[in-house]
N, C-alpha and C positions, 0 to 999 in steps of 0.2 A: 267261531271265536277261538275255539283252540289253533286251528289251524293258523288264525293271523299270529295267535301269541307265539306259537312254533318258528313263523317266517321270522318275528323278529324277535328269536333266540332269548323268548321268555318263558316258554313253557315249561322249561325245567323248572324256574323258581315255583310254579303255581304246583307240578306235580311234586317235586322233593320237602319243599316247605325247608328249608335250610337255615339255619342259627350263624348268625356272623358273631364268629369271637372275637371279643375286643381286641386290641391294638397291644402287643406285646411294649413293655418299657421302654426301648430301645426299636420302635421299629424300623425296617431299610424303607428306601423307595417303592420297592417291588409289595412289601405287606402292606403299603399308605395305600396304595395304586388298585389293589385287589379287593381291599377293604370298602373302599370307596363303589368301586364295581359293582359288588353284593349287594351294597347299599341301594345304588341308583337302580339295577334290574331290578330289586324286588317293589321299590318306586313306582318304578314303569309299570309292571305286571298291575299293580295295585289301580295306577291309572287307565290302562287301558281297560282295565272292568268297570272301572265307574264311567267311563265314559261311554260305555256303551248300553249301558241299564237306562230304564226310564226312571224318573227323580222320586217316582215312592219306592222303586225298588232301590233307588239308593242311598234313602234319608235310613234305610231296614238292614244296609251292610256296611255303613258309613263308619259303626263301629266294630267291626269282626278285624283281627288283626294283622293279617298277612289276606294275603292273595290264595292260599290253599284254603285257608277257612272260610275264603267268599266263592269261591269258585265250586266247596263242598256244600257250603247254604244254597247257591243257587242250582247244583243240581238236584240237590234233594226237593228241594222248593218248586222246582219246574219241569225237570227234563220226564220225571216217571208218572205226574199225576194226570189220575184218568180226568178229571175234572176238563182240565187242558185240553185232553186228545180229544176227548168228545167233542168240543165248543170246535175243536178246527175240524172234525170230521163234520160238525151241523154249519161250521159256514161255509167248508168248501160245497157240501152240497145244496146248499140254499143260493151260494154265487152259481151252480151253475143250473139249478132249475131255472131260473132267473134272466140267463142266457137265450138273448132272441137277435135275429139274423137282421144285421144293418141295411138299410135299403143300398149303400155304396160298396156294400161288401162281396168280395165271389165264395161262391161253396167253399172253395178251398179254402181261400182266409177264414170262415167261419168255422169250421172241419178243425184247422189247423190248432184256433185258439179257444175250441172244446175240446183239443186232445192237450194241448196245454197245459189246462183247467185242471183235466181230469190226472195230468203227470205231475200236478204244482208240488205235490208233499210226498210224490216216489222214495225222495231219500228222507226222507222219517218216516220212524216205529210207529203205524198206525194200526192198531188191530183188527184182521178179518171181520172180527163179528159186529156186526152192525149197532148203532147205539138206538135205546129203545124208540118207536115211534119213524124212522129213519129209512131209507131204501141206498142201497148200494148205487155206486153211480153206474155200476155197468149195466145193471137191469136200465136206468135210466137212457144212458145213452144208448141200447140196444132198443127201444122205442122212439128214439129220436130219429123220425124217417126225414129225408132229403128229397122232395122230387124237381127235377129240371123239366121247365115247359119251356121249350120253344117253336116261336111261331115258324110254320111251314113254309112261309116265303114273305115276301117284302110286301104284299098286300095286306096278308095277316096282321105283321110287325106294326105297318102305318094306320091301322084302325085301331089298333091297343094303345092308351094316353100314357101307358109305362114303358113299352117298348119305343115310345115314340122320343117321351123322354132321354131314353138310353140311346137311341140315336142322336139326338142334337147335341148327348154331351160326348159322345165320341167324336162326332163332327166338330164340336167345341174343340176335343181335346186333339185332332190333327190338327187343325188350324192355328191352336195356339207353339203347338209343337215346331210347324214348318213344313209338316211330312208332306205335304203335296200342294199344289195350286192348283186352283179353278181355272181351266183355258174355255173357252169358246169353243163351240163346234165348229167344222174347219167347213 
């Protein structure tokens, strides 16, 4: 969120919280123009946060007055409580206990979207110590063994009803590809 309010040259108003003084008696173009400005970025700032909260969190800042003092309620409200860290450390490890290997899937795509899983919250403060009742995912995935069977040769393959399967759809999928035609023995 900061960073989008940054891209569009509103982060200042959220971090400085600034007072627009009124309009001098006589003012030029330039003080209408600036006035005006102040006005509308601290607008924006204001909407871009409501727009991105869910609607109980925004019937609860709907009345705070500026953009610094929503952006102070919501960090205080959200970003440090353990309540929070906890509930995302108990579901990211209960999505990935949870995690079992698709029949269309290869090792690596499965590999790939368990190390995923386990990367989702890298860039958040989540703390080392474990929350009570809980197992680190690394012990987890460090028991998560992988074995690859395969059959010894094309007799094997064709008595197996899975490997067999996996051959018709590889066959399926040249054929519908083009990659080769069926000719006749010559």
């Amino acid at each position: 969120m900061e960073a989008y309010m940054d891209a569009c040259d509103l982060w200042e108003v959220v971090e400085e919280d600034y007072e627009i003084p009124p309009l001098p008696g006589n003012p030029t173009l330039a003080h209408i123009k600036n006035h005006k400005e102040k006005k509308t970025m601290k607008s924006k700032a204001k909407a871009s946060i409501y727009a991105t909260v869910s609607p109980t969190i925004f019937f609860r800042i709907i009345t705070l007055g500026s953009a610094k003092a929503i952006w102070d309620f919501l960090k205080e409200e959200y970003q440090g409580d353990e309540r929070i860290r906890g509930m995302k450390v108990l579901n990211l490890v209960r999505e990935f206990e949870i995690q079992r290997m698709k029949d269309f899937e290869t090792i690596k795509e499965y590999s790939d979207r368990l190390i995923s899983l386990a990367n989702k919250n890298a860039n958040e403060d989540i703390d080392d110590q474990p929350v009570r009742g809980t197992r680190l995912l690394s012990e987890i995935y460090r028991r998560c063994n992988v074995a690859i069977l395969e059959p010894a040769g094309f007799g094997e393959a064709i008595s197996n009803p899975k490997w067999q399967a996996t051959l018709e759809e590889e066959l399926a999928m040249i054929q519908k590809n083009k990659t080769w035609q069926l000719m006749d023995n010559p």
